[in-house]
C-alpha positions as CSV (number, residue, x, y, z in Angstrom):
1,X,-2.7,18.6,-12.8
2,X,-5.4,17.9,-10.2
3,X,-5.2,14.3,-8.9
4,X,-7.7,12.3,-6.9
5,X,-5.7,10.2,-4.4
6,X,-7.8,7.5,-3.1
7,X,-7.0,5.6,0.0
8,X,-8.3,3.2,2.5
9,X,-7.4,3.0,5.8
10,X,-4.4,5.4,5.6
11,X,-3.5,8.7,4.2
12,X,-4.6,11.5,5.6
13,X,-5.3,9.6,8.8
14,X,-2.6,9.5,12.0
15,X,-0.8,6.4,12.0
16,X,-3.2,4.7,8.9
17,X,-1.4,2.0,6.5
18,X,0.5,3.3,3.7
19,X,0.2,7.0,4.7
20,X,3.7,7.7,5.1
21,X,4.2,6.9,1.4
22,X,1.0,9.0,0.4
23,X,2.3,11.7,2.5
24,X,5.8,11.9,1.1
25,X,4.3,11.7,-2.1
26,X,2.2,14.6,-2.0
27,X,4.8,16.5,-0.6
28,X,7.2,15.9,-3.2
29,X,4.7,16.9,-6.2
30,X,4.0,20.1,-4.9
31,X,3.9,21.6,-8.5
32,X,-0.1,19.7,-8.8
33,X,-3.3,19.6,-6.7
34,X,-4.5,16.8,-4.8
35,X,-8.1,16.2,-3.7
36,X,-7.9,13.0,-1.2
37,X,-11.0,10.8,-1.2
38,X,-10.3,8.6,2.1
39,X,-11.8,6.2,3.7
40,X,-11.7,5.5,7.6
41,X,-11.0,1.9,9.5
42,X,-11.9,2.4,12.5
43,X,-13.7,4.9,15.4
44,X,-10.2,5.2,16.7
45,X,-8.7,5.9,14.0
46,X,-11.2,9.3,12.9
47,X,-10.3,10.2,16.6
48,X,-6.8,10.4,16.0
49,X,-7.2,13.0,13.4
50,X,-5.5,13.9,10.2
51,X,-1.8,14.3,9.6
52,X,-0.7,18.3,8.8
53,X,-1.4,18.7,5.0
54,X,0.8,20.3,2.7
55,X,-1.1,23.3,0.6
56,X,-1.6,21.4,-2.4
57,X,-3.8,19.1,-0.6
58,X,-7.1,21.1,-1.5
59,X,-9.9,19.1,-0.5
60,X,-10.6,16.0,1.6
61,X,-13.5,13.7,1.8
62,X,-13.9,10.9,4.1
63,X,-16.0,8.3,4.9
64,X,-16.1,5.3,7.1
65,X,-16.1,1.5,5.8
66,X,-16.7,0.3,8.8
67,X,-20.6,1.9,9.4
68,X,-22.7,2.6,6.5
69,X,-23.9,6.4,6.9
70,X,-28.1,6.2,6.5
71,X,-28.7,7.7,2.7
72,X,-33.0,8.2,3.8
73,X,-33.2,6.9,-0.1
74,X,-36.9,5.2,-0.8
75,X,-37.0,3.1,-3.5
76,X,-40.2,3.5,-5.1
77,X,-41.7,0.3,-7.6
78,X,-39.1,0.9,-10.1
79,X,-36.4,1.0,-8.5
80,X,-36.7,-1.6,-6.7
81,X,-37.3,-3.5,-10.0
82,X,-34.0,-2.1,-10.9
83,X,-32.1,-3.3,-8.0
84,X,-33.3,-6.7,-7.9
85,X,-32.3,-6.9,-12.0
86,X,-28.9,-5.3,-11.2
87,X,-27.9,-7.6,-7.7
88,X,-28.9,-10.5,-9.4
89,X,-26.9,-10.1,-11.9
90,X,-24.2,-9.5,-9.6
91,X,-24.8,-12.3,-7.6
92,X,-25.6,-14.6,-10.5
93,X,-21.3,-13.6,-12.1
94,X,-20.4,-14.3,-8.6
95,X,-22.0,-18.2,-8.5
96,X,-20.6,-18.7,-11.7
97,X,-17.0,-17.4,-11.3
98,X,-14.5,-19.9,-11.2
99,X,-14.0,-21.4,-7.9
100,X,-10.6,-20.1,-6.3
101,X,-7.9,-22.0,-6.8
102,X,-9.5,-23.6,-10.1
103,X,-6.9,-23.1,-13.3
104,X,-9.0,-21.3,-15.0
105,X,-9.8,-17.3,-15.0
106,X,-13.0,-15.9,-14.7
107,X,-13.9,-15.8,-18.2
108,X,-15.2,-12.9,-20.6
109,X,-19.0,-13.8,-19.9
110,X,-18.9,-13.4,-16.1
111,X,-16.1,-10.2,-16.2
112,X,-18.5,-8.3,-18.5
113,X,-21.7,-9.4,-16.8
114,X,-20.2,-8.4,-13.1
115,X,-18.8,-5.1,-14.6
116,X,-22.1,-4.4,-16.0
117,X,-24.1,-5.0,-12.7
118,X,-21.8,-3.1,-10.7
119,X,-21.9,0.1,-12.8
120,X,-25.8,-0.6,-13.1
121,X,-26.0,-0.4,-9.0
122,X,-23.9,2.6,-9.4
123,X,-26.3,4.4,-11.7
124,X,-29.4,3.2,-9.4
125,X,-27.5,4.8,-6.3
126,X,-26.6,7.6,-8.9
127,X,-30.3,8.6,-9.4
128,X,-32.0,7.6,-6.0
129,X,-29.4,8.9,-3.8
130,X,-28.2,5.8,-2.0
131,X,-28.3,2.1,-1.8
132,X,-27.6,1.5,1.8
133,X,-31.6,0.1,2.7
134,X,-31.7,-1.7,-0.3
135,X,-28.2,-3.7,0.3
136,X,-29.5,-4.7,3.0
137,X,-33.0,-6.1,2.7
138,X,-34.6,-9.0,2.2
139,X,-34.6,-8.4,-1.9
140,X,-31.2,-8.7,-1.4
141,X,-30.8,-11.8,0.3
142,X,-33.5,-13.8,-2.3
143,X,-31.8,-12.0,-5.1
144,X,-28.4,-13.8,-3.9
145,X,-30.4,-17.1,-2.7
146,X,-32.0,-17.6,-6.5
147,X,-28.5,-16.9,-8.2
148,X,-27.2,-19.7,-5.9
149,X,-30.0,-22.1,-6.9
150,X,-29.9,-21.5,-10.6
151,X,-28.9,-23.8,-13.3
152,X,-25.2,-23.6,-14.1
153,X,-24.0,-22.3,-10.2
154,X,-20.8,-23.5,-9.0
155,X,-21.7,-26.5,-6.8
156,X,-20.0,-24.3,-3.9
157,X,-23.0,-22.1,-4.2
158,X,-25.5,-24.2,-4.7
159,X,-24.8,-25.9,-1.1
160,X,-25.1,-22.7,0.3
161,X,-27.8,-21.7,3.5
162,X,-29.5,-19.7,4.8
163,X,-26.4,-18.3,7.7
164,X,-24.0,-18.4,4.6
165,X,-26.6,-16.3,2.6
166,X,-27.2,-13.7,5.0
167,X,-23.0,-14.0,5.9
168,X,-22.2,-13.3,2.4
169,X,-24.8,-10.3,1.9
170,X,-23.9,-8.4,4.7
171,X,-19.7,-8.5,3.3
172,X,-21.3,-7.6,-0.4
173,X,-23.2,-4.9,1.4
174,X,-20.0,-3.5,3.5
175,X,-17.8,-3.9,0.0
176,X,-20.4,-2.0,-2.0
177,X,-20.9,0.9,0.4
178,X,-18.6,3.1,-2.1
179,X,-21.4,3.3,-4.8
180,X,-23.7,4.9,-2.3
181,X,-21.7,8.2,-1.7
182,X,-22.3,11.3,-3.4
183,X,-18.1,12.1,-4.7
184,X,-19.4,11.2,-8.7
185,X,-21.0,14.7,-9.3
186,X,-19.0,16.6,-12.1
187,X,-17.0,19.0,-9.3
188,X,-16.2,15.8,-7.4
189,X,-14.2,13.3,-8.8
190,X,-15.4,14.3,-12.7
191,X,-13.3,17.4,-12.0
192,X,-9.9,15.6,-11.6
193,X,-7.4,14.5,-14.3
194,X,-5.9,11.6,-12.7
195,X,-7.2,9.5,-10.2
196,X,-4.6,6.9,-8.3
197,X,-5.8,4.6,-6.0
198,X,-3.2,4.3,-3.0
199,X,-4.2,0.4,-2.9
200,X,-6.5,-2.8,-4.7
201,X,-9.7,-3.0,-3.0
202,X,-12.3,-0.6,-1.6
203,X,-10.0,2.2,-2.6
204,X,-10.3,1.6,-6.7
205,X,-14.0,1.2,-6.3
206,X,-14.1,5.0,-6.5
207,X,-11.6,5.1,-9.6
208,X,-14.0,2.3,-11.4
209,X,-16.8,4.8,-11.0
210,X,-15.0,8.0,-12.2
211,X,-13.4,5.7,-15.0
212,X,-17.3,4.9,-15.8
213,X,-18.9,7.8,-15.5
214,X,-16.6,10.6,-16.9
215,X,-13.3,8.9,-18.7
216,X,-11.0,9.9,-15.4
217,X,-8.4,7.6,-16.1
218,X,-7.1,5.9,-13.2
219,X,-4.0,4.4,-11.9
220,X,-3.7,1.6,-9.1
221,X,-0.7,1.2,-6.5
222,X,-0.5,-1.9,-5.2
223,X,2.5,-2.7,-2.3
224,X,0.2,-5.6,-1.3
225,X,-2.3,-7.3,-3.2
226,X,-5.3,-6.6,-1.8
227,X,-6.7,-10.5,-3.2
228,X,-3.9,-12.0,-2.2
229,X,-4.6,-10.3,1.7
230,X,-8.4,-11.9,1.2
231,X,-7.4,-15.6,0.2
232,X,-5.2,-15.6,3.6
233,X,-8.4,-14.3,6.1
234,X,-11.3,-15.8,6.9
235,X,-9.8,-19.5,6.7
236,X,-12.8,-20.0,9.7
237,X,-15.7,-19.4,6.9
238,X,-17.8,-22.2,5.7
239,X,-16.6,-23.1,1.5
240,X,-19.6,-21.5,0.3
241,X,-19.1,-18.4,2.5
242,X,-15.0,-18.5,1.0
243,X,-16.3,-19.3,-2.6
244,X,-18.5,-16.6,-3.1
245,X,-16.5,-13.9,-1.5
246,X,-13.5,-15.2,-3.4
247,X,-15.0,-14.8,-6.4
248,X,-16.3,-11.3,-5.5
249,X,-12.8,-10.4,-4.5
250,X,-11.6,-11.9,-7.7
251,X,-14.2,-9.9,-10.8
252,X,-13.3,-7.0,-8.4
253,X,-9.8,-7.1,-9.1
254,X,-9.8,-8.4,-12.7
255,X,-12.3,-5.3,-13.2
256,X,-9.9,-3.1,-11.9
257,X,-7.0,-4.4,-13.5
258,X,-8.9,-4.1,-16.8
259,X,-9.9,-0.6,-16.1
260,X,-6.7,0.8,-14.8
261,X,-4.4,2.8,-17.2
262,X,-1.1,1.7,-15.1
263,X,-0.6,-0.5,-12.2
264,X,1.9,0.1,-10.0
265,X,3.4,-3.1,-8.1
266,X,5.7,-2.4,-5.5
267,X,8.3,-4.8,-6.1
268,X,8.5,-7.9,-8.1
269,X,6.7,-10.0,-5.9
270,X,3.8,-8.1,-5.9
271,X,4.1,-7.8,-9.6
272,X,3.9,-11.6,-10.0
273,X,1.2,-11.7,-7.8
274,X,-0.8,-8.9,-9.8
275,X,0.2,-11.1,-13.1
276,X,-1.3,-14.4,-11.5
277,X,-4.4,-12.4,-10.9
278,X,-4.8,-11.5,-14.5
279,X,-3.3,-8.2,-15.1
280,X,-1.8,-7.3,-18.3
281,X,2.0,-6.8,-18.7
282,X,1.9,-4.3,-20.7
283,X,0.2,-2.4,-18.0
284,X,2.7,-3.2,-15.2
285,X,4.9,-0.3,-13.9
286,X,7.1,-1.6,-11.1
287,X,7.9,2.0,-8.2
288,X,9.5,0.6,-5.3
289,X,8.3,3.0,-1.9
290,X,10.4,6.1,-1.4
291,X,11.8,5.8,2.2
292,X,13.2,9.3,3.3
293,X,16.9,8.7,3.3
294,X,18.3,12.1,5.8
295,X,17.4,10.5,9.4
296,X,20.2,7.9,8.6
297,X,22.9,9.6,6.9
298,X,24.8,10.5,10.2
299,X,25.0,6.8,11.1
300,X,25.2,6.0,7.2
301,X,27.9,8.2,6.5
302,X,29.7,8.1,9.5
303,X,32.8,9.6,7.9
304,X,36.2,10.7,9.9
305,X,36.6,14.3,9.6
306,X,40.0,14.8,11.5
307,X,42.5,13.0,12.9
308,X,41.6,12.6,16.9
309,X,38.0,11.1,14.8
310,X,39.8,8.7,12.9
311,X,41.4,7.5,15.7
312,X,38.8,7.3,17.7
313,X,37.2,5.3,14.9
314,X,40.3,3.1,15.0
315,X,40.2,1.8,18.6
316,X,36.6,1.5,18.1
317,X,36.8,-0.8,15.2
318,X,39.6,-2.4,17.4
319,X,37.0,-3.0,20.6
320,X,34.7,-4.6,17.8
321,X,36.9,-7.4,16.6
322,X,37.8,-8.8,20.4
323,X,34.7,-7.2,22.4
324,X,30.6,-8.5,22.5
325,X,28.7,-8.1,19.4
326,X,25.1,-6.9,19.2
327,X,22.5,-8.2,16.7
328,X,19.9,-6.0,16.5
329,X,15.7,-6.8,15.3
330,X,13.3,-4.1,14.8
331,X,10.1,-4.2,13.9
332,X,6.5,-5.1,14.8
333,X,5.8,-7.9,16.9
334,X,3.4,-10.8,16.3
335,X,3.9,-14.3,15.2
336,X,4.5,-13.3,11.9
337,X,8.2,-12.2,12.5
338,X,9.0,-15.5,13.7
339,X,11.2,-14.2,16.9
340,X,10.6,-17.8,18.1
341,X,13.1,-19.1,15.5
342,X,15.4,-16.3,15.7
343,X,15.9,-16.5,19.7
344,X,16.5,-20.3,19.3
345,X,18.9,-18.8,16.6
346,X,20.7,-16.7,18.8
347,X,21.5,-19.7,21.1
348,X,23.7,-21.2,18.9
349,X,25.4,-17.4,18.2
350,X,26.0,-17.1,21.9
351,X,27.4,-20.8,22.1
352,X,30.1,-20.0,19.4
353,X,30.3,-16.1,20.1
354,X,30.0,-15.6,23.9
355,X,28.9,-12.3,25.0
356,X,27.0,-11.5,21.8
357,X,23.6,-9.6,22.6
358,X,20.7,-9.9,20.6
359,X,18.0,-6.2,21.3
360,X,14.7,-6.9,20.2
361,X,12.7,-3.4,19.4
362,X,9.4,-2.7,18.2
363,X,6.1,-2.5,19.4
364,X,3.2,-4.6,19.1
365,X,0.1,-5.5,17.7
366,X,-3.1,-5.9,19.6
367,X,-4.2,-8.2,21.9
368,X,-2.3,-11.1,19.4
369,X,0.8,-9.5,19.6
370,X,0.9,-8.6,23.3
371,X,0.7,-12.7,23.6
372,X,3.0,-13.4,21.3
373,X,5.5,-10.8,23.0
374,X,5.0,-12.6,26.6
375,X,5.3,-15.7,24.6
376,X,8.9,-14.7,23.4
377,X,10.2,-13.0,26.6
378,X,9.1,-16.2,28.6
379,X,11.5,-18.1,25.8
380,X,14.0,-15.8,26.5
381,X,14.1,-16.6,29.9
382,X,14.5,-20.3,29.7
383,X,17.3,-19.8,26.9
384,X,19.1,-17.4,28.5
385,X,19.4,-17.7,32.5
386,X,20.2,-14.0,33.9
387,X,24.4,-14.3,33.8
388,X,26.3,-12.3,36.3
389,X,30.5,-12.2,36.3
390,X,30.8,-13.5,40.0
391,X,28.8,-14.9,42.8
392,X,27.9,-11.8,44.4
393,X,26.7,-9.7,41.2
394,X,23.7,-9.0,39.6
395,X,22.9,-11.3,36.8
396,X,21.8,-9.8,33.2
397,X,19.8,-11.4,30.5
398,X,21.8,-11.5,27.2
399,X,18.3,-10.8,25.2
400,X,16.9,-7.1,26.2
401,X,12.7,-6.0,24.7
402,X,12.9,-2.5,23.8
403,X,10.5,-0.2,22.6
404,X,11.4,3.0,20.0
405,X,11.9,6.0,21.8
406,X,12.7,4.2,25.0
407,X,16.3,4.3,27.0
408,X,19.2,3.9,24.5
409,X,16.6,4.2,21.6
410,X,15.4,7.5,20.6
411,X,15.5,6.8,17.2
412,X,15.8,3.8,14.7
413,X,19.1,5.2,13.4
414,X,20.8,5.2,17.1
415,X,19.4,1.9,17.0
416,X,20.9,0.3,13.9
417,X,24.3,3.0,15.2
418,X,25.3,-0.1,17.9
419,X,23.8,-2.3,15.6
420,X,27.0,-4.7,14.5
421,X,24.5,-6.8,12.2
422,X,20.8,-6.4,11.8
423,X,18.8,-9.3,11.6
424,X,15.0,-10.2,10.0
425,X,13.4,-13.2,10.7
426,X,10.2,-13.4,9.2
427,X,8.2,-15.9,7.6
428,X,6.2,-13.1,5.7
429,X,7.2,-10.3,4.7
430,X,6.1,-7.6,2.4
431,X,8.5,-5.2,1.4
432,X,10.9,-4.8,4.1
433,X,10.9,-0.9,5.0
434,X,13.2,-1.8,8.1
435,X,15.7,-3.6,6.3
436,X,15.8,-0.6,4.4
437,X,16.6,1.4,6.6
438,X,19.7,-1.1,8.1
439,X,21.2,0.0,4.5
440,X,20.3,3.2,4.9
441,X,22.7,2.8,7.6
442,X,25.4,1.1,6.1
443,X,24.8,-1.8,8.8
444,X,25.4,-5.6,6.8
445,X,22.2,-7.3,7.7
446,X,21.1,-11.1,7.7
447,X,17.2,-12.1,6.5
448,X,15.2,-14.6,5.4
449,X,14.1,-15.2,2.1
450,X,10.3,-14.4,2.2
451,X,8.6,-11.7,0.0
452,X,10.5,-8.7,-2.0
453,X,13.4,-9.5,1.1
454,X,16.4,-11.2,-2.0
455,X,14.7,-7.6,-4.3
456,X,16.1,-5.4,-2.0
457,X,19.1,-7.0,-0.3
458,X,19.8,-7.7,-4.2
459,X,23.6,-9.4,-2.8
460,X,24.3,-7.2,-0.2
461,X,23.2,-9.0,2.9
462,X,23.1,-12.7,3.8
463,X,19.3,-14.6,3.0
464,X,18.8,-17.8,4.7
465,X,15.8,-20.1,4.4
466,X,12.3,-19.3,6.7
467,X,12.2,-21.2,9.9
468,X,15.7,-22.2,10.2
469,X,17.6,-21.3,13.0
470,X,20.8,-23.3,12.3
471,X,21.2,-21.3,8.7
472,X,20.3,-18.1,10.6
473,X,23.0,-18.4,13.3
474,X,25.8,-19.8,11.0
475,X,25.0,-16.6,8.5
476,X,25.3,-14.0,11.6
477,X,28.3,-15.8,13.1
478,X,29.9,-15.6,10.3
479,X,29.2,-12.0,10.2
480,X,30.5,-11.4,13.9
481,X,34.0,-12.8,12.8
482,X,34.3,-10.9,9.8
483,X,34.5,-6.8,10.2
484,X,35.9,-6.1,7.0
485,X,33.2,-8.0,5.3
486,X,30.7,-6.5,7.3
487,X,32.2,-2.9,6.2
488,X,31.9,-3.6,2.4
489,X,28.2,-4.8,2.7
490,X,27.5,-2.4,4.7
491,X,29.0,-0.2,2.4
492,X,26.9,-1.5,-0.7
493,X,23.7,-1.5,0.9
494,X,23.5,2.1,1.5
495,X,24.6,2.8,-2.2
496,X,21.9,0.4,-3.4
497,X,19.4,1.7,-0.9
498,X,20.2,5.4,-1.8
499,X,19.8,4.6,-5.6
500,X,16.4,2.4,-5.1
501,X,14.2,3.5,-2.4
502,X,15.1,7.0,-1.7
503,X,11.8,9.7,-1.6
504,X,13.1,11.1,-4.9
505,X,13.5,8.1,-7.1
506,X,9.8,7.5,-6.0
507,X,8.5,11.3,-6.4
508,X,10.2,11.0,-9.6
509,X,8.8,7.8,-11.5
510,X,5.1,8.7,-10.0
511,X,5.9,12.1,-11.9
512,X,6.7,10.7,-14.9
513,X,4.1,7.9,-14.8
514,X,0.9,10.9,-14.4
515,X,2.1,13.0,-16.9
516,X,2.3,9.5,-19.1
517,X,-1.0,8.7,-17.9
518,X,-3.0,11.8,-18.6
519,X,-0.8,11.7,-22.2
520,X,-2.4,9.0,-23.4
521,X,-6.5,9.8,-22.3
522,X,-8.5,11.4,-24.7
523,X,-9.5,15.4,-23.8
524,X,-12.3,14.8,-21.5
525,X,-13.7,18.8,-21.6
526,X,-11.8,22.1,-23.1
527,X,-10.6,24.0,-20.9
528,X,-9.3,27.5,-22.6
529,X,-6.8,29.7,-21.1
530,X,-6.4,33.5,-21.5
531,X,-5.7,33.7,-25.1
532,X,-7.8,30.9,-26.2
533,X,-5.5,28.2,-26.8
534,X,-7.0,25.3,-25.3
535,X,-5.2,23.8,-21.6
536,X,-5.6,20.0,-20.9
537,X,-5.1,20.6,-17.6
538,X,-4.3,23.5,-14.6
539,X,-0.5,23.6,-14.5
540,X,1.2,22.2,-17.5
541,X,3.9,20.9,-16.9
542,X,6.5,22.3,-19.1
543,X,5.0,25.7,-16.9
544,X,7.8,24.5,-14.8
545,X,10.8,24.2,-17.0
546,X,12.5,27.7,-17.6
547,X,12.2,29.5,-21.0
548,X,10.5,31.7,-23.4
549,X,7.7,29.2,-23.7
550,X,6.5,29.6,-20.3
551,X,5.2,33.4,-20.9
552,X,2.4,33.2,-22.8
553,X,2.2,33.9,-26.7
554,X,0.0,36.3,-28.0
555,X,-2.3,34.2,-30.8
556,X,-2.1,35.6,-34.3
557,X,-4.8,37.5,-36.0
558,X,-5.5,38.5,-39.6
559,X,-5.9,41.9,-39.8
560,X,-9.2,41.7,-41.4
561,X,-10.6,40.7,-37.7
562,X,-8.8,43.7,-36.0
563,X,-10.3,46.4,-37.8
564,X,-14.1,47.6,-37.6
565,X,-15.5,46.3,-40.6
566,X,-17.2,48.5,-43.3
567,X,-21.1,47.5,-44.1
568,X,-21.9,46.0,-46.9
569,X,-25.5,47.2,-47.4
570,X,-27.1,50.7,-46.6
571,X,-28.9,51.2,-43.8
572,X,-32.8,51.4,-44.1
573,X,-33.5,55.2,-43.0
């Protein structure tokens, strides 16, 4: 099968968003082909270069969302018209959407008119070779101003001005950059069976053309919602700037929805959040992310294999009930993890289990989470006044700020290793990757209850409420006192983890879902193989599954078509 994998921001890019999952997933269907359509963030990030592809990877295509590349298309008379008919339409299903937060859904009228302008656009940049001068003209700007001051606009559009309108075109221009590009000719994306957007957003735009222009059915992985991400941002935007973008953001997705032959939530609370926005049950097909399980099963494991081990293991467990505990974080660090709460926390661990440590490791974030790290460390300070054991001896802050890869942590597995509980604090959360990996590592962990975090745990942790320290320090304490406890959630958390969010559960339900997917969409072009018989698509997949059928069967022919016929008439001499 040859799959268009769409992606924005990540995959095959060094260090992008989600590539790690796009990555393992290509690598673990090595029996189809992949053609990656990608799209860049950043300057940086098209510096950095591509991660090493596997072989089945056997074209990439790029471009950057961030600068529109110049098409040189003219738009004669005509077209113009035809732009001008198209945007407005656009822009007119965009005044008339339901303002966000509102009960209601954007109705039938407005889905169908927005779907119909953006596939008109498409065809105009189609046939003129590019939209990129036209997005951002004048027309385009009175197209949107007229739509705003028509009978029937939302009154959030009608108080609209002139900064707001020219705000709002440039976004539409950047989201609409996709239609300009030349990847819907018939050996670009028309030549794929499949094609699965890695994420909501810019990323399906693609798939909605391919979908539109030759059947490619298309499937859409969402392990955050990409609407959900834009009614969080731009809170600094006047309400007509937030309206209209919003309700962009909103016929984009229910488009998308409606188009898609699967969705693909991450967890359940991505999955309520893709229902909320409209998407059809029936359509819902929950994959949590594959994590790759082998860089933890030395500390998962962890298993005596002699006796001079067990007893090793012995007086080590014995040092753990009456020596100092570590709590261990890892993560990312901005405000977002809350480390505030969880140092305040781990003031009332150290008052009722002195000598506890707490290691904080991760790197940050930008500029924001270079402040917020400064932030914490100058908290940790005041908390936690350097201790020594005697007037003469250096003192030693209980709190340490580590980076991955630095002294005494090479790895996250020798991290969570002297981990004796592993703690998250966050007051958002997606889905927790490094709480994950704590279970991966047999390590009983305490979180709080934000996002897909009471999913995953599913009982074998502690969850406490956001932004409460008290909770948090009376769950860990009671951790700290308990070994044998800690041991059999420990223990649970890696069976759960290995049965849940291993690579191969994930390899193995996207397998299953293409093969579904490409089931259940009509024959798009006949493709005959060597004898004739007609082959949906490159490498079947029972090809793969050992027997007689794999060698191919030589077609039956009457016998009257084998041999040379006689004439029926005389030849004219």
């Amino acid at each position: 099968m040859r799959i268009g994998l769409l992606t924005e921001g990540g995959y095959p890019y060094v260090g992008g968003e989600g590539g790690v999952w796009c990555d393992r997933l290509v690598r673990g269907l090595d029996r189809h082909e992949f053609d990656v359509y990608a799209f860049s963030n950043g300057q940086a990030q098209e510096d950095a270069g591509w991660v090493e592809l596997p072989p089945q990877v056997a074209r990439v295509r790029t471009a950057p969302l961030w600068a529109a590349e110049e098409d040189g298309a003219v738009h004669g008379r005509r077209a113009r018209r035809r732009f001008t008919e198209h945007y407005g339409e656009l822009a007119a299903a965009l005044c008339t959407a339901a303002e966000p937060g509102a009960a209601e859904k954007p109705g039938v009228a407005e889905a169908d008119r927005f779907a119909n302008a953006l596939h008109g656009l498409a065809e105009l940049a189609r046939d003129e070779g590019g939209l990129v001068a036209a997005l951002r003209s004048e027309q385009a700007v009175r197209a949107l101003e007229q739509a705003c001051r028509a009978p029937g606009a939302r009154r959030t559009a009608r108080e609209a001005r002139v900064p707001d309108l020219l705000t709002v075109a440039g976004q539409l221009e950047r989201a609409l950059r996709p239609l300009s590009l030349d990847w819907y000719e018939e050996d670009g994306l028309g030549a794929v069976d499949l094609c699965h957007a890695a994420s909501g957003g810019a990323a399906a735009l693609p798939g909605l053309l391919a979908r539109h222009f030759f059947g490619v059915p298309l499937l859409v992985t969402e392990y955050g919602v990409r609407l959900r991400t834009h009614y969080l941002t731009r809170p600094d935007a006047s309400p007509a700037v937030r309206a209209l973008l919003a309700a962009f953001h909103g016929l984009l997705t229910a488009e998308t929805y409606r188009t898609a032959s699967y969705l693909v939530p991450g967890n359940a609370h991505a999955r309520r959040w893709q229902e909320r926005c409209g998407a059809d049950r029936a359509k819902l097909r929950t994959i949590y992310p594959g994590l790759d399980a082998a860089p933890f099963a030395r500390v998962g494991e962890d298993r005596p294999e002699d006796r001079e081990t067990r007893e090793k293991r012995d007086k080590r467990d014995k040092r753990e009930r009456t020596g100092p505990h570590t709590l261990v974080w890892i993560g990312r660090v901005e405000p977002a993890k809350d480390l505030v709460s969880l140092l305040h926390a781990f003031a009332e661990v150290r008052a009722a289990e002195p000598g506890t440590r707490l290691r904080i490791v991760g790197r940050t974030s930008g500029p924001e989470g270079e402040a917020y790290l400064g932030h914490c460390r100058a908290l940790a300070a005041q908390l936690f006044p350097d201790e020594a054991d005697g007037p003469h001896a250096v003192g030693q802050n209980p709190v340490s700020f580590e980076e991955l890869g630095g002294p005494g942590a090479e790895t996250t597995a020798d991290v969570h290793a002297g981990a004796t509980v592993t703690v998250l604090s966050s007051v958002v959360e997606g889905f927790p990757a490094g709480l994950v990996e704590a279970m991966f590592c047999a390590r009983a962990t305490v979180s709080t209850d934000v996002g897909a975090v009471v999913e995953v745990i599913g009982g074998t942790g502690l969850v406490v409420p956001p932004r409460n320290p008290r909770a948090l320090a009376e769950a860990c304490v009671s951790l700290l006192r308990d070994p044998e406890r800690r041991a059999r959630l420990g223990a649970a958390a890696r069976a759960r983890a290995l049965e849940l969010f291993s690579v191969e559960q994930n390899v193995a339900a996207f397998h299953g879902l293409y093969l579904e997917t490409v089931a259940r969409t009509p024959v798009r072009r006949l493709v005959l193989d060597g004898a004739g018989d007609m082959q949906p698509f490159a490498a079947p997949a029972e090809a793969h599954v050992p027997g007689h059928w794999t060698e191919p069967t030589p077609r039956a022919v009457p016998t009257w078509a084998v041999e040379t016929p006689e004439p029926v008439t005389e030849t004219v001499r």
